[in-house]
PyMOL CGO cylinders between C-alpha atoms (Angstrom):
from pymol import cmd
from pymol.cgo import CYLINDER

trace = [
    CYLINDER, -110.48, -61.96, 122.12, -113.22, -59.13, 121.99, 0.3, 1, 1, 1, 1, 1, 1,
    CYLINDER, -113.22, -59.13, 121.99, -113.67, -60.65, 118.25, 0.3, 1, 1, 1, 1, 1, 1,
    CYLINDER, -113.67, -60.65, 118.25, -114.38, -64.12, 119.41, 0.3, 1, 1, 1, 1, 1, 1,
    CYLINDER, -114.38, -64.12, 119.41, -116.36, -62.85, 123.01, 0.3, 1, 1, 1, 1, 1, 1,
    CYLINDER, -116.36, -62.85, 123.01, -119.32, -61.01, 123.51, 0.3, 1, 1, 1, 1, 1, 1,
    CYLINDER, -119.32, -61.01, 123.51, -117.82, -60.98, 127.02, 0.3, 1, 1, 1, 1, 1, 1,
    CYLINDER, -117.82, -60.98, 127.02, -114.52, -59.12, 126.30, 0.3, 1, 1, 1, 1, 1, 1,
    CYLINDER, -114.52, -59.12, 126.30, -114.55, -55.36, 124.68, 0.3, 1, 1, 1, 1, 1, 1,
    CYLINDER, -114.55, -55.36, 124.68, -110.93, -53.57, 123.47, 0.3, 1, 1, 1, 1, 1, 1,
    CYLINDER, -110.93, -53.57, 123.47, -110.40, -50.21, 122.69, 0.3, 1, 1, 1, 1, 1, 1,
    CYLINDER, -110.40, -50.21, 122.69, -107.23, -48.79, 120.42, 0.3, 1, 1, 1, 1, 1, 1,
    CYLINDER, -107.23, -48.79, 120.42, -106.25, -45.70, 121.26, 0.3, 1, 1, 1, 1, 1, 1,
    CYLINDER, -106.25, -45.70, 121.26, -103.90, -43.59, 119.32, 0.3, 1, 1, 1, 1, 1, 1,
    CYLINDER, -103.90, -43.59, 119.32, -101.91, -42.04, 121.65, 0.3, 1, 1, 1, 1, 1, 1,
    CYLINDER, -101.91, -42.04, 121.65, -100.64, -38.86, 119.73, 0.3, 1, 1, 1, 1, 1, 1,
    CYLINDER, -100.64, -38.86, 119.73, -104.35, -38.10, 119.10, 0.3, 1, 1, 1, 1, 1, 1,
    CYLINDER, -104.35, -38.10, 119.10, -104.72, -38.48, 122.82, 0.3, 1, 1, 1, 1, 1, 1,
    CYLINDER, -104.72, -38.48, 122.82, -102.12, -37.18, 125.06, 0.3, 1, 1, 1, 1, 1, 1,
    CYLINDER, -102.12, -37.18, 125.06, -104.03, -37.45, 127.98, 0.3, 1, 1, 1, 1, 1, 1,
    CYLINDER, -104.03, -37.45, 127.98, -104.70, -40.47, 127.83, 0.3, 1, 1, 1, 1, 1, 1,
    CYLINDER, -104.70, -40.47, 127.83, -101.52, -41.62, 127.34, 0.3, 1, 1, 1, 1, 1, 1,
    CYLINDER, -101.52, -41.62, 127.34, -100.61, -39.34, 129.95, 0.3, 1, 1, 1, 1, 1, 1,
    CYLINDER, -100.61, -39.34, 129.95, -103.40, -40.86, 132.65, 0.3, 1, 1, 1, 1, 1, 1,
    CYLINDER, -103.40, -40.86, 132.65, -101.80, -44.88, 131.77, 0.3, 1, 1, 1, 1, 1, 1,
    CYLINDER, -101.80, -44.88, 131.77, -98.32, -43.85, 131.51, 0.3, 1, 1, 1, 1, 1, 1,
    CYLINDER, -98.32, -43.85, 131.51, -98.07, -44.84, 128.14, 0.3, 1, 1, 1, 1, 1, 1,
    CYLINDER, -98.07, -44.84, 128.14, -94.18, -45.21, 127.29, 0.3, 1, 1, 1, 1, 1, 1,
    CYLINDER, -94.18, -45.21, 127.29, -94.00, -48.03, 124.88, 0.3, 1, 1, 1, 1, 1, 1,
    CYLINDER, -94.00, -48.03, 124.88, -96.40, -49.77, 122.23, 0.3, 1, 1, 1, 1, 1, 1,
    CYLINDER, -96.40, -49.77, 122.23, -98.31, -51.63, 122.46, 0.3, 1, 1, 1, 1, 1, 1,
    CYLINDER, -98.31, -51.63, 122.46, -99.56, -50.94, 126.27, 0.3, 1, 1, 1, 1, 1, 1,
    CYLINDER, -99.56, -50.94, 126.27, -102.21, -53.06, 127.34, 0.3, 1, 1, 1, 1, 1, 1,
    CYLINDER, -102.21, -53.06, 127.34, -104.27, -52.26, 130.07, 0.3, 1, 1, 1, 1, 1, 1,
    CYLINDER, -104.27, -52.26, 130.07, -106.44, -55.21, 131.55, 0.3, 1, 1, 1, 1, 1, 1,
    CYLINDER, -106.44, -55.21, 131.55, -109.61, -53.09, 133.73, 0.3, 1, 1, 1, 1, 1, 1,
    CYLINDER, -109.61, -53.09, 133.73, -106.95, -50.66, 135.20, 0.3, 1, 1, 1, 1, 1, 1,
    CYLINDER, -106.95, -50.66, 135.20, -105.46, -53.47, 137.13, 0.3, 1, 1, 1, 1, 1, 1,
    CYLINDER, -105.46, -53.47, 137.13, -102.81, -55.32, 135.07, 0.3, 1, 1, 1, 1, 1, 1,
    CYLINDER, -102.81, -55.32, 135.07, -100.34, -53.53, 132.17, 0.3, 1, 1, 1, 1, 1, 1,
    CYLINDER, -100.34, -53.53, 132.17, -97.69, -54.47, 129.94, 0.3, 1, 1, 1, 1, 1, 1,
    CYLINDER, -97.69, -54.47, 129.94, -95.79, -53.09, 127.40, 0.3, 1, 1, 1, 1, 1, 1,
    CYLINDER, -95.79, -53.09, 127.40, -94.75, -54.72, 124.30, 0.3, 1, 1, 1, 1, 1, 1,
    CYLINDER, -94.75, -54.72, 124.30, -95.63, -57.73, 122.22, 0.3, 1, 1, 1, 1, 1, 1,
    CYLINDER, -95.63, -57.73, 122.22, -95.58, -61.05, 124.14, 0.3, 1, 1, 1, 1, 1, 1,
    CYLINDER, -95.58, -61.05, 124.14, -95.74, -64.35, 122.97, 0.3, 1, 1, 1, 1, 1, 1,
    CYLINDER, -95.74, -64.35, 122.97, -99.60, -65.97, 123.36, 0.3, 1, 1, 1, 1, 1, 1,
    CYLINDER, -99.60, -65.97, 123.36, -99.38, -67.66, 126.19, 0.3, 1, 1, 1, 1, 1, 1,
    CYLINDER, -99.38, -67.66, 126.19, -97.53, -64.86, 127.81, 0.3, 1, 1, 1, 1, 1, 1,
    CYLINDER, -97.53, -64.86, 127.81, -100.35, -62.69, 127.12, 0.3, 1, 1, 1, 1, 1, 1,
    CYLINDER, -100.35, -62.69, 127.12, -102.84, -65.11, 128.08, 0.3, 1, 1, 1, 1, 1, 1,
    CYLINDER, -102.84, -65.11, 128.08, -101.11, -65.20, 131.42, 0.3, 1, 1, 1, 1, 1, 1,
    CYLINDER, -101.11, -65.20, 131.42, -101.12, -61.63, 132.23, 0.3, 1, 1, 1, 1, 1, 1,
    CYLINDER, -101.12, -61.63, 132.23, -104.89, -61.64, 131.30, 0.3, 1, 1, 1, 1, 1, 1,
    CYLINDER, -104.89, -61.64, 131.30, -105.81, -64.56, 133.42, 0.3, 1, 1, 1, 1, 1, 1,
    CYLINDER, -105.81, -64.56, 133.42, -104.00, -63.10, 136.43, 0.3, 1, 1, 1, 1, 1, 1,
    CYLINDER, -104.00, -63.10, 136.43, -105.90, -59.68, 135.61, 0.3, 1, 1, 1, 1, 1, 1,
    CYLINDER, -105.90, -59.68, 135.61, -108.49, -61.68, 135.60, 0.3, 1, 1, 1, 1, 1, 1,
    CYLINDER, -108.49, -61.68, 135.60, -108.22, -63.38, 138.58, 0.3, 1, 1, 1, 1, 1, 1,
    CYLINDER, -108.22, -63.38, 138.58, -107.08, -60.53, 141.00, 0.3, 1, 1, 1, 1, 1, 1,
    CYLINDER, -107.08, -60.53, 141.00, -110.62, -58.79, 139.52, 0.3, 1, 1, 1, 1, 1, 1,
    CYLINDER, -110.62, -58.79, 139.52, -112.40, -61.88, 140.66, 0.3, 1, 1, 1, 1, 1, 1,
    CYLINDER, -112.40, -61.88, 140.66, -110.64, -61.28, 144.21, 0.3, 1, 1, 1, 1, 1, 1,
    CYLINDER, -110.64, -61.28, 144.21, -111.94, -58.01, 144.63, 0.3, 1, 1, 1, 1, 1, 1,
    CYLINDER, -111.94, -58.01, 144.63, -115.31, -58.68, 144.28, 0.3, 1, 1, 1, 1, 1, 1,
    CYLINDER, -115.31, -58.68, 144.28, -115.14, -61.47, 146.64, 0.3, 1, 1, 1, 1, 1, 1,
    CYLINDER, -115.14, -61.47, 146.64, -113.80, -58.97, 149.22, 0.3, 1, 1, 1, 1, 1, 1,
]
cmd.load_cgo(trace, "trace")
């Protein structure tokens, strides 16, 4: 997504090089995704799985700023 939108930016981040990192997002499994600190999962998903999580990250985001 961050390769096809100027809108979306993604970060890899190896967590051995970083242990507090990993230790800040809980990181127990690869891959974890984290969606602007709101949503997470761990482990590959099928496309429209992980188009779901992002849209609902997506959407609670939008929520807050309406708040």
């Amino acid at each position: 997504m961050a390769v096809e939108s100027d809108r979306v930016t993604a970060d890899v981040i190896e967590a051995m090089e970083f242990p507090d990192l990993a230790r800040r997002y809980g990181v127990r499994g690869v891959p974890k995704i984290v969606i602007n600190d709101r949503a997470e999962f761990v482990g590959a998903l099928l496309e429209a799985e992980y188009l779901a999580q992002i849209r609902a990250a997506v959407e609670a985001n939008g929520s807050k700023k309406n708040e």
